[in-house]
C-alpha positions in Angstrom: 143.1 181.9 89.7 141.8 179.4 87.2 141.4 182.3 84.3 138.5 183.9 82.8 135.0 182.1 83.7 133.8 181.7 79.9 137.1 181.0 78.1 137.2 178.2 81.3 133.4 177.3 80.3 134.3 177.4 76.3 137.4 175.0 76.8 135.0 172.6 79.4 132.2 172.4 76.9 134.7 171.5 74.3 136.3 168.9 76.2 132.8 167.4 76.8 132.3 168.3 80.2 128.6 166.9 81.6 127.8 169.7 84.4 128.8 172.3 86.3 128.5 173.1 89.9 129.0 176.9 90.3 130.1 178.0 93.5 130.8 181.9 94.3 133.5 182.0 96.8 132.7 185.7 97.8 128.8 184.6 98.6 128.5 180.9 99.4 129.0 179.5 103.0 127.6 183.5 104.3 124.1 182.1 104.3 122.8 184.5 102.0 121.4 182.3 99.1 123.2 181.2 96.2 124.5 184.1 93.4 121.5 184.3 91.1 123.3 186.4 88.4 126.1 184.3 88.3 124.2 181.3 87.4 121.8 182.8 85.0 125.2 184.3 83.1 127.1 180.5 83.6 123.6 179.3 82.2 123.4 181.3 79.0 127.0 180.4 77.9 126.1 176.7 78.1 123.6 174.1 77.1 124.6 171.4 79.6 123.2 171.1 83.2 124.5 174.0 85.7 123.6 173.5 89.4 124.5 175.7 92.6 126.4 174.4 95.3 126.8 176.0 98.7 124.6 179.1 98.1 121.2 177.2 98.0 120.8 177.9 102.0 116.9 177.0 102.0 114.3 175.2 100.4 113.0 178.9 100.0 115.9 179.8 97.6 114.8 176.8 95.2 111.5 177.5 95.5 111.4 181.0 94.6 114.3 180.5 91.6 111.4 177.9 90.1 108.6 179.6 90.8 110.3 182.7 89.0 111.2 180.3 86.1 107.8 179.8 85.8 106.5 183.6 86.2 109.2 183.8 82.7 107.1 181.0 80.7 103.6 182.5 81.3 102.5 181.5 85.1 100.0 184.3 86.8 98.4 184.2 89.7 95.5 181.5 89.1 97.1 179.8 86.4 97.2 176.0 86.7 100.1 173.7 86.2 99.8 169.9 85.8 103.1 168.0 87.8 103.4 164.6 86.2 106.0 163.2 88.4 107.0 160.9 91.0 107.4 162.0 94.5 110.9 163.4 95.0 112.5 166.3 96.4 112.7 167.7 92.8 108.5 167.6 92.8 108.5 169.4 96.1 110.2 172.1 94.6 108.1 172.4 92.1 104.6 172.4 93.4 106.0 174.5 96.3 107.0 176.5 93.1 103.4 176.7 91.7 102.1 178.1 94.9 105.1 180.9 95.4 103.9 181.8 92.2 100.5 182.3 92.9 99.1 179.6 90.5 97.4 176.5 91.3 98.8 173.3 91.4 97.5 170.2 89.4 99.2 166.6 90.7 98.9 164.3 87.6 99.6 160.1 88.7 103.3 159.3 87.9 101.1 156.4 86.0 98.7 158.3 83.6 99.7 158.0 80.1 100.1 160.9 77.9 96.8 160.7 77.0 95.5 161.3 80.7 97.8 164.2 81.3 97.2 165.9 78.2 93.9 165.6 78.9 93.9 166.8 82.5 96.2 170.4 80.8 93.3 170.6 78.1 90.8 170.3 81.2 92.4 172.6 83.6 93.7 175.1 80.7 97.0 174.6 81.8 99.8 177.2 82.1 102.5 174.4 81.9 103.4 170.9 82.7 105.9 169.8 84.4 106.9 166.7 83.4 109.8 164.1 85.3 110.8 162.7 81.4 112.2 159.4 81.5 110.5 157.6 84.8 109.9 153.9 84.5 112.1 154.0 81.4 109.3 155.7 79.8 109.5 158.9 77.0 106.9 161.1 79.1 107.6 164.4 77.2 107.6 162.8 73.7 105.0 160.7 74.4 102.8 164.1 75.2 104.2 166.5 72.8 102.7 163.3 70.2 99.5 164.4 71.4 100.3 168.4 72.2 102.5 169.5 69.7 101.9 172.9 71.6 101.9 172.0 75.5 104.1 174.2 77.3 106.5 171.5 78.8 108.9 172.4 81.3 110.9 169.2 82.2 111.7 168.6 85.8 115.6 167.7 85.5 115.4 171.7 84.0 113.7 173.1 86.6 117.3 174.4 88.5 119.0 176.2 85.7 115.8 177.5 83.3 116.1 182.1 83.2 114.3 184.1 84.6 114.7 187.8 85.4 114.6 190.0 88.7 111.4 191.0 87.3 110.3 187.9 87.6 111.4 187.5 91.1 109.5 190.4 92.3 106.5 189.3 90.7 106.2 185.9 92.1 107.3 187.6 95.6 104.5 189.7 95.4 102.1 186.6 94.1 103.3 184.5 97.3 102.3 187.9 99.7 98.7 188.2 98.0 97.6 184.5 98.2 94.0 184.1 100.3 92.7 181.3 102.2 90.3 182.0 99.4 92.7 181.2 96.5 92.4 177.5 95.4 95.3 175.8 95.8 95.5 172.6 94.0 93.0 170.3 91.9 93.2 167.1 92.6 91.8 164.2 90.5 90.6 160.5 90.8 93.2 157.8 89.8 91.5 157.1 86.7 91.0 153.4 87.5 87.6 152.7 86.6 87.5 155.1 83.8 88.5 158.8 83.1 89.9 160.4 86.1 87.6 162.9 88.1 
């Protein structure tokens, strides 16, 4: 009824619209998870934020959309990624992410400076790090890519609309199936109070 999706998108982005909540009438409300296709193609037509609305039925579906997000960018089973971010329902998606994904978690202090965390992702060989940009009116992502012009950064307020691919899916499906009481599944370090955190 309201015309073609990306001449609707085209004339939205034009008029300066901020986000978009997709909803697929045919899918959401049937508890079936949201219509991944639908927002990866809403997502590559446009630059601003695209969220899901009804469709997300679980914690699951977010978890698995992030951790496949990652599986795109690099993440393997093993690989570690440094969350630098304060304690939100956006970080519980994301180190639940990690973990889907096979890989190994690395909590960095919503505190440290750039210089800590880049030093925990040079220390743990990080995959990528997540990073909640702007907390405490701070410049978190600039502030590290200052000292890592290369860190793979994935910031947080991203996380929900990044690509990934059904390959990607599957893969961190599979990951999430082979993890071991064996597999380690987070580092943790010291504060970094009295000196370099531990």
């Amino acid at each position: 009824e309201g015309g073609d999706l990306y001449e609707v998108l085209a004339r939205l982005d034009s008029e300066g619209c901020a986000r978009y909540v997709v909803t697929d009438v045919n899918k959401d409300g049937m508890l079936q998870g949201p219509n991944l296709q639908l927002l990866k193609d809403v997502c590559a037509v446009t630059d601003r934020p695209v969220v899901a609305s009804g469709g997300i039925t679980e914690l699951h579906d977010l978890v698995r959309s992030a951790a496949a997000a990652y599986h795109h960018r690099g993440l393997q089973p093993g690989g570690r990624v440094v969350l630098w971010a304060p304690n939100s329902i956006d970080w519980v998606v994301a180190g639940l992410a990690v973990t889907w994904a096979g890989g190994t978690l690395v909590p960095a202090n919503s505190r440290y400076t750039a210089h800590e965390v880049a030093d925990l992702a040079d220390r743990t060989r990080a995959t990528l790090v997540v990073i909640a940009d702007g907390f405490l009116g701070r410049t978190q992502v600039a502030d590290l890519r200052a000292l890592s012009p290369d860190a793979p950064i994935v910031d947080l307020a991203d996380l929900a609309t990044l690509p990934f691919e059904d390959d990607d899916l599957a893969a961190v499906d599979a990951a999430a199936d082979a993890v071991s009481a064996d597999d380690v599944a987070d580092i943790l370090f010291t504060s970094g109070t009295s000196g370099r955190p531990k």
